[in-house]
C-alpha positions as CSV (number, residue, x, y, z in Angstrom):
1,X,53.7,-41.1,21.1
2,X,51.3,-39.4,23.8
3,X,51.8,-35.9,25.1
4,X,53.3,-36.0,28.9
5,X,50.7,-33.8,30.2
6,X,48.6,-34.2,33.2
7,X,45.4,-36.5,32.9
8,X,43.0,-34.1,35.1
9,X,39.2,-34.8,34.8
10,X,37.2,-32.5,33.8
11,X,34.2,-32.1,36.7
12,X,31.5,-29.4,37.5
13,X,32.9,-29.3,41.1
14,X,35.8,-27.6,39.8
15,X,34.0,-24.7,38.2
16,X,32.6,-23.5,41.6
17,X,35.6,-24.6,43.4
18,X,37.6,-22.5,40.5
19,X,35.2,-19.6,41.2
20,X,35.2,-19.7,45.1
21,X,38.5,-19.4,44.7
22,X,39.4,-16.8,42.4
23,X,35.9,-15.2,42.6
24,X,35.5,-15.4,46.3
25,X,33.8,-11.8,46.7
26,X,31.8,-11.9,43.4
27,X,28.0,-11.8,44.4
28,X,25.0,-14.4,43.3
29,X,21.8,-12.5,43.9
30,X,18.5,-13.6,44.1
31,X,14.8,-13.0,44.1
32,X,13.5,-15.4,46.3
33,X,9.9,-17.4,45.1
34,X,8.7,-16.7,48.7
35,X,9.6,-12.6,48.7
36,X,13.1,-10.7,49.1
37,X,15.9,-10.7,48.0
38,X,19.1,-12.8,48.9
39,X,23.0,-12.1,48.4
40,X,25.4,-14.3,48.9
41,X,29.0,-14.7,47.9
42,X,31.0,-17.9,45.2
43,X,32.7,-18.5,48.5
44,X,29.5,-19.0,50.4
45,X,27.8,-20.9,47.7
46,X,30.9,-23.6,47.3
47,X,30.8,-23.9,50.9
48,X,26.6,-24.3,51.4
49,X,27.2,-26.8,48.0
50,X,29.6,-28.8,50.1
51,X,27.6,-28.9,53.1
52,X,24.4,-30.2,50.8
53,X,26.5,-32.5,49.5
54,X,26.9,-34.2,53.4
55,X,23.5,-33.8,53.5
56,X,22.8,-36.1,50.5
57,X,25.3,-38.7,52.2
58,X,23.1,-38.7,55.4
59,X,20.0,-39.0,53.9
60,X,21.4,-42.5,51.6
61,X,22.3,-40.8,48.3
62,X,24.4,-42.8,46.0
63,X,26.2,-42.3,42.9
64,X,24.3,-42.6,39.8
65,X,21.0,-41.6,41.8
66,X,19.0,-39.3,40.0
67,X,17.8,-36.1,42.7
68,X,14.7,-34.2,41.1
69,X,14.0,-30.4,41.2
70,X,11.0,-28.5,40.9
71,X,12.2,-24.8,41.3
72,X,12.8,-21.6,40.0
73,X,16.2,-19.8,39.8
74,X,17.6,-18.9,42.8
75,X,20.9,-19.7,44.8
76,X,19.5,-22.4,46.1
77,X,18.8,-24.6,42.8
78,X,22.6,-23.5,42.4
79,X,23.8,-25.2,45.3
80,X,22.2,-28.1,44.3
81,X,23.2,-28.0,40.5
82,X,26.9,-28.3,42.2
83,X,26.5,-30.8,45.2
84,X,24.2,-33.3,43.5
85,X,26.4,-33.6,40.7
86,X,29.9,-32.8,42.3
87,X,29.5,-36.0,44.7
88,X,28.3,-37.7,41.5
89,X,24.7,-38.5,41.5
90,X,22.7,-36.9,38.8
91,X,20.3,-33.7,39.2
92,X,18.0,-34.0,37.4
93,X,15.4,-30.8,36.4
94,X,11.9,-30.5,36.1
95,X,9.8,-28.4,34.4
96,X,6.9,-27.5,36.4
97,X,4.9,-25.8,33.5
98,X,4.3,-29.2,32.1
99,X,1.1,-31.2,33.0
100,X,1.3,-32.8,36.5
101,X,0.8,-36.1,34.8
102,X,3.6,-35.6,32.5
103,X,6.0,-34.2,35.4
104,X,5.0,-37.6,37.5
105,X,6.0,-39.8,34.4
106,X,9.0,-38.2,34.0
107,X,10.3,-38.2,37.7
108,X,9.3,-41.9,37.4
109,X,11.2,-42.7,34.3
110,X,14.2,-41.4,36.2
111,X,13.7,-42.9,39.4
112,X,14.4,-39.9,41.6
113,X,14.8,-40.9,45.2
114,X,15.0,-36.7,46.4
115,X,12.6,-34.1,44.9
116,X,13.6,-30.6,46.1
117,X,11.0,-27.8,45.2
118,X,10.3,-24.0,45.7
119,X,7.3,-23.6,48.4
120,X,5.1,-22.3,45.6
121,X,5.2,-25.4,44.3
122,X,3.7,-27.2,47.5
123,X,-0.2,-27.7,46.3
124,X,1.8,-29.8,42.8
125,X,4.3,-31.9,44.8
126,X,1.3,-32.2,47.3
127,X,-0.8,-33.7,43.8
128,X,2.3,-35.8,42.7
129,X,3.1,-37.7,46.4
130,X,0.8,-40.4,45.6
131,X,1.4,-40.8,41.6
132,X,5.8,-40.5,42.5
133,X,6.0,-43.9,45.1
134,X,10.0,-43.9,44.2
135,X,10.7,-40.6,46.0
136,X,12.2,-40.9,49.2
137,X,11.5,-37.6,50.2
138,X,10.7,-34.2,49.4
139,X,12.8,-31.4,50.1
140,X,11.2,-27.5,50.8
141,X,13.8,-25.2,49.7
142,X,13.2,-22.9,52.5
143,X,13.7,-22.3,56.3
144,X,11.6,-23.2,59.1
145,X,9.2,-20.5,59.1
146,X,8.6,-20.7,55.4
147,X,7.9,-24.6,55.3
148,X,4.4,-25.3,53.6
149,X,1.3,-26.7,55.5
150,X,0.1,-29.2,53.1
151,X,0.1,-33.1,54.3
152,X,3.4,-33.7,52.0
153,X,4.9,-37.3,53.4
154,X,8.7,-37.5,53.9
155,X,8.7,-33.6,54.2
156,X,12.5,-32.1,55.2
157,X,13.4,-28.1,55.0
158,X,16.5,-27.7,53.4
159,X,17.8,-24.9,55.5
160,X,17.5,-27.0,58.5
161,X,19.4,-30.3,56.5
162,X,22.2,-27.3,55.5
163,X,22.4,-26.3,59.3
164,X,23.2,-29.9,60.7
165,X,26.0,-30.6,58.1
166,X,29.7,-29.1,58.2
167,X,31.8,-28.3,55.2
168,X,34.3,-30.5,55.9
169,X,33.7,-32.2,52.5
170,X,36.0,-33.2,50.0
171,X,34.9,-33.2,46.4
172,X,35.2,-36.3,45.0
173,X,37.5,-37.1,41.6
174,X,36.1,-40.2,39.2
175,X,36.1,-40.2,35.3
176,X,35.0,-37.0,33.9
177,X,32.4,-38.9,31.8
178,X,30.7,-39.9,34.5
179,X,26.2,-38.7,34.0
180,X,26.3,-35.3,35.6
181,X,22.4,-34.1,35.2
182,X,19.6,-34.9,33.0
183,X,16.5,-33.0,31.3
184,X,14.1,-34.5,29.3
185,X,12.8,-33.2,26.4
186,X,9.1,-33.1,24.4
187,X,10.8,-31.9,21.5
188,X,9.2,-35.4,19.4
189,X,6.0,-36.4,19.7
190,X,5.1,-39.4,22.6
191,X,6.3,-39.6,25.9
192,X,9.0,-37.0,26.9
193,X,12.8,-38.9,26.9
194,X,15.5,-38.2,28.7
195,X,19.3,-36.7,27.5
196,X,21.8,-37.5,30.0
197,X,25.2,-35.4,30.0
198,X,28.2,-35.9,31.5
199,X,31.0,-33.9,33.7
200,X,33.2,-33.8,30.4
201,X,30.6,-32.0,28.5
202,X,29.2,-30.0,30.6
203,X,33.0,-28.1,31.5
204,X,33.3,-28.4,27.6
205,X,30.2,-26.5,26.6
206,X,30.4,-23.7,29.3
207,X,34.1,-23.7,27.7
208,X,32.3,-22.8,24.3
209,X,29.7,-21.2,25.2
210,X,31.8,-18.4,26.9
211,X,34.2,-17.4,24.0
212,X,34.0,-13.9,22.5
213,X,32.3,-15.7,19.7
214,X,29.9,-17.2,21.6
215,X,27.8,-15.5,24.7
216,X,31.0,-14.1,25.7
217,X,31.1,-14.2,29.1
218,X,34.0,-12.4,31.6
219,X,34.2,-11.3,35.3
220,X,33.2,-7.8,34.3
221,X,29.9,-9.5,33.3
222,X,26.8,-9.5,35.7
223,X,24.6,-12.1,33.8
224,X,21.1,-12.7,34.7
225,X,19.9,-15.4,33.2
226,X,15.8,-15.5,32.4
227,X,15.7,-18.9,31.2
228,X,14.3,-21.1,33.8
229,X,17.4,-23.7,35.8
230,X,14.2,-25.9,34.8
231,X,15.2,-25.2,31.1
232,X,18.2,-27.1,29.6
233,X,20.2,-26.3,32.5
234,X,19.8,-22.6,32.1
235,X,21.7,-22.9,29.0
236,X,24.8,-23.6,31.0
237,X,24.8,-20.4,32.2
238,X,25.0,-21.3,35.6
239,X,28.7,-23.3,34.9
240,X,29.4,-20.3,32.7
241,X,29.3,-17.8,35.3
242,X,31.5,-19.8,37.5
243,X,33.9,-20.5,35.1
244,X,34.2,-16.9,34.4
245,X,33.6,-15.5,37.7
246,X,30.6,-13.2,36.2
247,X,28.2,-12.1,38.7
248,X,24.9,-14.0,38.3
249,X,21.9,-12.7,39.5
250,X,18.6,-14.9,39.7
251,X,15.0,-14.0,39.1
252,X,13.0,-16.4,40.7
253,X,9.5,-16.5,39.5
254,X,9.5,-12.8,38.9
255,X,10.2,-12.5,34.7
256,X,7.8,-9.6,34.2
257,X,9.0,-6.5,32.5
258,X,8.8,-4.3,35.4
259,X,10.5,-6.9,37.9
260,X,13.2,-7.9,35.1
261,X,14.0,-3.7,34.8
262,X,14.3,-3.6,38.6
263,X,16.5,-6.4,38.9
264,X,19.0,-5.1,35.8
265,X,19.1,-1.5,37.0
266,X,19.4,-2.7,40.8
267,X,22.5,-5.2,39.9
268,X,23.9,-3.7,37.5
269,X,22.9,-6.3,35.0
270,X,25.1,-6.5,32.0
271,X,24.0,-9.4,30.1
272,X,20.4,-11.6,29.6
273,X,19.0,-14.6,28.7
274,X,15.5,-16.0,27.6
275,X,12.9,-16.4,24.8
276,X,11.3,-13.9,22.7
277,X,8.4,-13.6,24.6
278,X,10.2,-12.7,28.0
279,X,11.7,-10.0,25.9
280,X,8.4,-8.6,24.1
281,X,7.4,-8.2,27.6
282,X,10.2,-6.0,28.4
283,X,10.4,-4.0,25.4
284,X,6.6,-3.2,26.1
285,X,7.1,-2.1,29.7
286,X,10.3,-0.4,28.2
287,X,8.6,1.7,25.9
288,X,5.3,2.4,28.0
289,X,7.1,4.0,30.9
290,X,9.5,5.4,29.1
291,X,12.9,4.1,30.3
292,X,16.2,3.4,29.6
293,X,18.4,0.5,30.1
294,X,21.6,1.7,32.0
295,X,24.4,-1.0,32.1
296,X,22.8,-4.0,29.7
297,X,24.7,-4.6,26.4
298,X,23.5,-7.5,25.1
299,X,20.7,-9.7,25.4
300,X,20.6,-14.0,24.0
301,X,17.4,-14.7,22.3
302,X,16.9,-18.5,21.7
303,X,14.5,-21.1,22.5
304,X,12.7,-19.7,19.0
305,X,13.4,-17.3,15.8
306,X,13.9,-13.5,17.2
307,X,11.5,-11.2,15.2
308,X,13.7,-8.6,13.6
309,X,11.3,-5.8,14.5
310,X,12.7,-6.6,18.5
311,X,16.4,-6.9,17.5
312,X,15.9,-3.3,15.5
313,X,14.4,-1.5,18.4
314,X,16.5,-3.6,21.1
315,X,19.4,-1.6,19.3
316,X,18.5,1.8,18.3
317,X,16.0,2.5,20.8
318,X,18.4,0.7,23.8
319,X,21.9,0.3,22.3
320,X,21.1,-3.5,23.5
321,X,23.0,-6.0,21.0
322,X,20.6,-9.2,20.3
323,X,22.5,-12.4,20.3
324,X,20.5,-14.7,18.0
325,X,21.2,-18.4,19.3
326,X,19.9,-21.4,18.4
327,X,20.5,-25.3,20.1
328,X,18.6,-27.9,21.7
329,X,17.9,-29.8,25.3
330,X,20.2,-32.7,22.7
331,X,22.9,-29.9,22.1
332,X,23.4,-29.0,26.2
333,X,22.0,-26.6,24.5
334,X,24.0,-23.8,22.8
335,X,24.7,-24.7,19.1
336,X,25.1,-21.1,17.3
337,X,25.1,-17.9,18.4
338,X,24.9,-14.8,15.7
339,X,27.7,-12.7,15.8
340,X,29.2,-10.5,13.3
341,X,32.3,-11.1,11.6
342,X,35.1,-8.2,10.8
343,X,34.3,-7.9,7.3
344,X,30.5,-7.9,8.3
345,X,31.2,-4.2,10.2
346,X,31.4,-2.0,6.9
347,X,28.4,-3.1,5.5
348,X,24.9,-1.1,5.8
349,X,22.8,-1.4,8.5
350,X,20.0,-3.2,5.7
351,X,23.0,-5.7,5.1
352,X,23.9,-6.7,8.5
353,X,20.3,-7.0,9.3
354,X,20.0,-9.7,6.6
355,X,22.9,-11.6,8.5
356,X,21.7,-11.3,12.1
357,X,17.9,-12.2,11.7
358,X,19.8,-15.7,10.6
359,X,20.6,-18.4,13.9
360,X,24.4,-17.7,13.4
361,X,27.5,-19.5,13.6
362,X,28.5,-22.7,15.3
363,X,30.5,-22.4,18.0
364,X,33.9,-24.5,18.4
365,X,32.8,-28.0,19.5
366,X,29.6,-27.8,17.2
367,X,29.9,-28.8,13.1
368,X,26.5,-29.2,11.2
369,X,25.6,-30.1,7.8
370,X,22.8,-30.2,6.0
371,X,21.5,-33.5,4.0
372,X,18.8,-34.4,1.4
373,X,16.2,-36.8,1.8
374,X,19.1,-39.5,0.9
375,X,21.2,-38.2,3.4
376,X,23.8,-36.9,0.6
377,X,25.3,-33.1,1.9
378,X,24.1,-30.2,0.2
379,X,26.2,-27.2,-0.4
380,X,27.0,-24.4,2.2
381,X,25.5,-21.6,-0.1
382,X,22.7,-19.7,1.3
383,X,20.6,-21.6,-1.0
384,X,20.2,-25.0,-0.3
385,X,18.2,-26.1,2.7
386,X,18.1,-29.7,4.3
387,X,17.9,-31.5,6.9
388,X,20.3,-30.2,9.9
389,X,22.2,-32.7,11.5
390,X,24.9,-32.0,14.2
391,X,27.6,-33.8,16.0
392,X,30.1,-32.8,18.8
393,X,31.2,-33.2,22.4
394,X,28.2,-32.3,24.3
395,X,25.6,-33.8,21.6
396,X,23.6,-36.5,23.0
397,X,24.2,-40.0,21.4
398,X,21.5,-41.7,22.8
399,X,18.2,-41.2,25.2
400,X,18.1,-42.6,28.8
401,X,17.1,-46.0,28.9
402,X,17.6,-45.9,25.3
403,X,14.1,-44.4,24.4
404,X,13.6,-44.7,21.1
405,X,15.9,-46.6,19.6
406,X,19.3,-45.3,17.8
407,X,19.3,-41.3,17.7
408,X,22.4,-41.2,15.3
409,X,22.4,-41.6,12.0
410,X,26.0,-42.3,10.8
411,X,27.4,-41.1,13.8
412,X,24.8,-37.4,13.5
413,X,22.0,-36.2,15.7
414,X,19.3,-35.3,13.6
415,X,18.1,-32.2,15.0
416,X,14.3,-32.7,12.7
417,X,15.1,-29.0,11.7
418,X,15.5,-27.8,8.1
419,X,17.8,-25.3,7.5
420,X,20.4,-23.6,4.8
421,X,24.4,-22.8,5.9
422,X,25.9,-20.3,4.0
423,X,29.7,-20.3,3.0
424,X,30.2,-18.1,6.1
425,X,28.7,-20.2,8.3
426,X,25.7,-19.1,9.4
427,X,22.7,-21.2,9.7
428,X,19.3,-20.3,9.3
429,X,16.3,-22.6,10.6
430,X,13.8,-22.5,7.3
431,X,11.6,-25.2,8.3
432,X,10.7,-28.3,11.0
433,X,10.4,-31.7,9.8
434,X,8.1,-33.0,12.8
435,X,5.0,-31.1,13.4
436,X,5.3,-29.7,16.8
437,X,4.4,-26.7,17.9
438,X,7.0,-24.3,19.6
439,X,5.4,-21.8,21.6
440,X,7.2,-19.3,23.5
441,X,10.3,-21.2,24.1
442,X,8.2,-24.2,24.6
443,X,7.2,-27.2,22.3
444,X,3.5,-28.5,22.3
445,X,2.4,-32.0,20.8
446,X,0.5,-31.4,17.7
447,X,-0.4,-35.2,17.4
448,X,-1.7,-35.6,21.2
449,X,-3.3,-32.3,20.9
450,X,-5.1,-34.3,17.6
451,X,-5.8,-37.3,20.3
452,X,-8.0,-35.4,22.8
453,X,-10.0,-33.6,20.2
454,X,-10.7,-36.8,18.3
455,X,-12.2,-38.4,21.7
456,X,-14.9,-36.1,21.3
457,X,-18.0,-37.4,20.5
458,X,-18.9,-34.6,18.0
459,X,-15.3,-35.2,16.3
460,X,-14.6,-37.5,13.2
461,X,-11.2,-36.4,12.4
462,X,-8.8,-33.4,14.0
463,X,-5.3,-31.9,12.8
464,X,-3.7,-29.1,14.8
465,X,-1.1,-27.0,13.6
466,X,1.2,-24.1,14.6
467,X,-0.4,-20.3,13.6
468,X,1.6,-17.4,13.9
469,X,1.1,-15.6,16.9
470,X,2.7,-12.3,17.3
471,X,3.5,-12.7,21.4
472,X,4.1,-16.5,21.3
473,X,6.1,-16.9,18.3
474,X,3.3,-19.9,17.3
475,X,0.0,-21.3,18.9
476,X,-1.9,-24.1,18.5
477,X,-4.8,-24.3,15.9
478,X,-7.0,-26.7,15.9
479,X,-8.8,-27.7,12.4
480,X,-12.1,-30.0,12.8
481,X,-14.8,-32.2,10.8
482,X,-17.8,-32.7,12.7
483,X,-19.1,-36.0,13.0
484,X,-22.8,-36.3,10.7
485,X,-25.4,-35.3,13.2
486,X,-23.8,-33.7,15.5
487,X,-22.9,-30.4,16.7
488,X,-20.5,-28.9,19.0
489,X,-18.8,-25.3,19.3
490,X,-15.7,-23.9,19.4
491,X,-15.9,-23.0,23.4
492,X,-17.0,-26.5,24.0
493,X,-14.2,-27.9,22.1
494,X,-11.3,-26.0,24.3
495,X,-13.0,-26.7,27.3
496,X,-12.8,-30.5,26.6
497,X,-9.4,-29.7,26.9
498,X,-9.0,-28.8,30.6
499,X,-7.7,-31.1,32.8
500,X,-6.4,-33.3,30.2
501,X,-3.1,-30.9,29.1
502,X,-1.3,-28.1,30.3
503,X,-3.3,-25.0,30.1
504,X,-0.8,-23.4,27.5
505,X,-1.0,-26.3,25.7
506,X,-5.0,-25.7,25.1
507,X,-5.6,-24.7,21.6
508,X,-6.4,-20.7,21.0
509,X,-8.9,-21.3,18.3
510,X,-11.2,-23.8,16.1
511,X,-11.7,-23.8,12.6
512,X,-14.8,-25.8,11.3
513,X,-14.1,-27.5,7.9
514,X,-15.5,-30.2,5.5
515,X,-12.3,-31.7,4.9
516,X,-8.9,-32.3,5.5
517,X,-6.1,-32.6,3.1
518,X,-4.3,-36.1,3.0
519,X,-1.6,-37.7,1.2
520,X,-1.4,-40.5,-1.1
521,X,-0.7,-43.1,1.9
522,X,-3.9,-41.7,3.4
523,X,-1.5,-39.8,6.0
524,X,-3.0,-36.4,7.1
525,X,-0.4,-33.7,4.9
526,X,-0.2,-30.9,7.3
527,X,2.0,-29.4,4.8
528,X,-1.2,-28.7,2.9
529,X,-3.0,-27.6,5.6
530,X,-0.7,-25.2,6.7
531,X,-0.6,-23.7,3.2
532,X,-4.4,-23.5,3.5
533,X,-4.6,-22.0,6.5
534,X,-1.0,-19.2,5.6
535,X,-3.3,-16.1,6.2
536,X,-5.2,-17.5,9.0
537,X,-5.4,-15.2,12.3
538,X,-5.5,-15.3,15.8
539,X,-8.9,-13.2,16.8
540,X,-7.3,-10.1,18.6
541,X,-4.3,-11.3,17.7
C-alpha cells in the first residue's frame, strides 16, 4: 500500500520561485568583475531568470544541452544557475583557473553550444574560440557599454538578450531526475571527468545542507559565499539561500582580506564560505589593521583540513565559530560538517578542540564507512582508519559519458580518502590513497606534473609530491635524477614548466637526488619518498 500523497517533482525552479515568493524583498548583492556594486531583489532575480530562460529558447537551446560558464559570483551567474537548468538544459561550470587547454577539453567533452563569461575573461574565451568549434556563441555578461573589444565570433551581450525577452515564462515540470548541472573534477589523475546531478538531488542536498546540523542556514542569515559558482556549484549555497530566503551577497573576483571585510561589514554578513587560504588572508588583514568583525558568526572551512591555530584565533580573537566541512565535486559537495554535540558543551576547551580539528559528522542523506584493503568494514572507534567510501542521494554513480569505467564498488563511491569514524560520528581524513596534490582548495596532478619534468632532456626520472606549505595547505615538490652528463638547475627546471600547466600548478621547488625509492613491482613508492622528505621546507616558507 502506497501513501496518498501528492507526487510533486522536486526542481531547482521551485527554490527561486519559492524564494521570490516568500522572499520577495530579501536582497542578492554583488561586486561586479567590471567595478560597483549591484543590488537586486529574489523577485527581480526570478523574474530576469525567466526572461533568460526565453532567451535560451530564441537562441535554439534544447533540453539536455549543456550551457558553459566562465564567471565569477555575481547575480548574474545566479540567473543563469536557475534558467539554464529550470527550462531543463544543463549549466554547466567552468573553472577558469585551470589551464586554457584543460578548460577547452572540458567544454568539448560536454559539448556546450552557449559559453557565458565575465568580461575579464575576454583575452581566455578570445584564446579558446578556435580550440571550442561546438560553441554556438559566446555570451558577455555585461551591458552594451561594457562589451569587450577582442575579435570573439558569435559575440551577444547578455543585458541586451535580457532586454528583448518578457517574463511571460512558465517554468517547465518533467521528472525531477532529470541532469540539472555538471562540474568536472581533476580530483584523479588523467583527463578531468565530469559528475552530472540532477533536480532531485540538488533540492535534496540544499535540504541537508541547511539543517541546524549542517551549515544552518535561515532568513535571518546574510550568507556570502567565497567559494567560486565555478566550484562545485558554490557548495549549493546558491539553492540554499533560496530555499531559506537568506540574503546572499556575491564577491566577484574581489576575495582579498580587505575587500572580503568591506563586503561583510557593509552587508551585514552573517555567515562565509571558502578554503583556508581565503581565510588566512583575512585573519592577516584582520589582525594587521586591527579590526573587528561585527555581525559574522560563523565561517565553513572546506575544500582542505582547517589548521587549528585559525579555528583558535577565528574564536577567541573574533567570537567567529569555524565549521569544519569536508565533501567532494562526487558528493554535490557537502558530506560532513563539524558541529558539536550537547554532551560535547561541558567539556574543556582542550577537549572540544580535539573534536573540532576532526571533518565532523555526516549529514542526513550522507552514510560512510570505512573498509580495509579487502573491502571488509572496520570499526567506528577512533582508531581504525580505512578507506572512506560513501553513498547517498546526491553521490554520483557514474562519470558523464561513463569516464572511467564503474565508480561504485558494491553499490559505494570510493572517495580515495583514508580516514577513521569514531562511535560519535565524526570522521577524520588521515590520509589519501591517490597521490594528488590539494592546494588551496585545489587539486594538482602529481603524475602529469612527473610527465613534463621527465621530457626534459637533463631528466632521467621525476616524482613530485605534496610539501606542507603553511599558506597553501600543500605545494608541489618536485624530486629529480639528472640524466649522466648533463646538467640543469632548479630555475631552469620550473621554467620548463610555463606554458605547459597552470601557473599554480608549477612546482615551488627542486630537490636534486641520486635516487628514488621504488617498490618491489618497480612502481615509484611515494610513500617512501614522502617519509624521506617529512622535514622538508619550503624556502621562506
Amino acid at each position: 500500500m502506497q501513501g496518498l500523497m501528492m507526487n510533486r517533482p522536486l526542481m531547482i525552479s521551485g527554490l527561486l520561485r519559492h524564494a521570490g515568493q516568500n522572499h520577495a524583498d530579501t536582497e542578492i548583492v554583488s561586486r561586479l568583475a567590471v567595478g560597483g556594486t549591484h543590488r537586486y531583489t529574489y523577485n527581480d532575480a526570478h523574474r530576469r531568470s525567466r526572461q533568460l530562460a526565453r532567451v535560451l529558447l530564441s537562441l535554439g537551446v534544447k533540453a539536455e544541452d549543456r550551457i558553459g560558464t566562465l564567471a565569477w559570483n555575481s547575480h548574474r551567474h545566479f540567473e543563469i544557475y536557475y534558467a539554464v537548468s529550470g527550462m531543463a538544459a544543463i549549466c554547466h561550470t567552468i573553472n577558469p583557473r585551470l589551464f586554457p587547454e584543460q578548460i577547452a577539453y572540458i567544454a568539448n567533452h560536454a559539448d556546450d553550444r552557449f559559453i557565458f563569461f565575465d568580461v575579464n575573461f575576454a583575452n581566455l574565451i578570445e584564446a579558446l574560440v578556435p580550440h571550442c568549434p561546438g560553441v554556438k556563441g559566446w555570451i558577455a555578461l555585461c551591458k552594451r557599454e561594457e562589451m569587450p573589444a577582442n575579435p570573439i565570433p558569435n559575440l551577444h551581450c547578455y543585458e541586451d538578450l535580457l532586454a528583448a525577452q518578457s517574463d511571460d515564462y512558465e517554468w517547465p515540470e518533467f521528472d525531477e531526475n532529470t541532469a540539472s548541472s555538471l562540474c568536472y573534477t581533476s580530483g584523479t589523475t588523467g583527463n578531468p571527468k565530469g559528475v552530472l546531478y540532477s533536480h532531485r538531488s540538488t533540492v535534496l542536498h540544499a535540504y541537508g545542507s541547511a539543517i541546524p546540523d549542517g551549515l544552518g542556514a535561515s532568513a535571518r542569515d546574510c550568507i556570502l559565499p567565497v567559494v567560486p559558482m565555478f566550484h562545485v556549484n558554490a557548495w549549493g549555497l546558491p539553492y540554499a539561500c533560496a530555499l531559506t530566503g537568506a540574503k546572499l551577497v556575491m564577491p566577484g573576483p574581489h576575495l582579498d582580506g580587505a575587500s572580503l571585510y568591506s563586503l561583510f561589514e557593509e552587508e551585514g554578513v552573517t555567515m562565509s564560505a571558502g578554503v583556508p587560504t581565503i581565510w588566512l588572508g583575512l585573519l592577516q588583514y584582520l589582525q594587521a589593521n586591527k579590526l573587528k568583525l561585527s555581525t559574522v558568526k560563523r565561517l565553513v572551512i572546506g575544500g582542505s583540513a582547517a589548521p587549528p591555530a585559525m579555528i583558535r584565533n577565528f574564536d577567541e580573537q573574533f567570537g567567529v565559530t569555524v565549521l569544519h566541512a569536508w565533501g567532494m565535486t562526487e558528493m554535490s559537495p557537502l558530506g560532513t560538517v563539524n558541529t558539536y554535540k550537547q554532551k560535547h558543551l561541558a567539556l574543556s576547551a582542550e577537549e572540544r578542540d580535539r573534536i573540532r580539528v576532526k571533518q565532523g559528522r555526516s549529514i542526513f542523506g550522507v552514510e560512510m564507512k570505512i573498509v580495509d584493503g579487502d573491502g571488509n568494514a572496520l570499526p567506528h572507534d577512533g582508531k581504525a582508519f580505512g578507506d572512506l567510501m560513501v553513498r547517498g542521494p546526491w553521490i554520483t554513480s557514474g562519470y558523464f559519458k561513463s569516464e572511467g569505467g564503474d565508480a561504485l564498488v558494491d553499490g559505494w563511491f570510493p572517495t580515495g580518502d583514508v580516514a577513521t569514524i569514531d562511535a560519535d560520528g565524526y570522521m577524520q581524513i588521515t590520509d589519501r590513497s591517490k597521490d594528488v596534490i590539494k592546494s588551496g582548495g585545489e587539486w594538482i596532478s602529481s603524475i602529469d606534473l612527473e610527465n613534463i619534468a621527465v621530457a626534459h632532456p637533463a631528466v632521467t626520472e621525476a616524482a613530485v609530491i605534496g610539501a606542507a606549505h603553511p599558506k597553501w595547505d600543500e605545494r608541489p615538490l618536485l624530486v629529480v635524477i639528472k640524466k649522466a652528463g648533463h646538467e640543469v638547475t632548479r630555475d631552469e627546471l620550473i621554467a620548463f614548466y610555463e606554458g605547459k600547466v597552470a601557473k599554480w600548478w608549477i612546482p615551488d621547488d627542486v630537490i636534486f637526488v641520486d635516487d628514488l625509492p621504488h617498490t618491489a613491482t618497480g612502481k615509484l613508492s611515494k610513500l617512501q619518498l614522502r617519509e624521506r622528505l617529512r622535514d622538508y621546507r619550503f624556502p621562506g616558507a
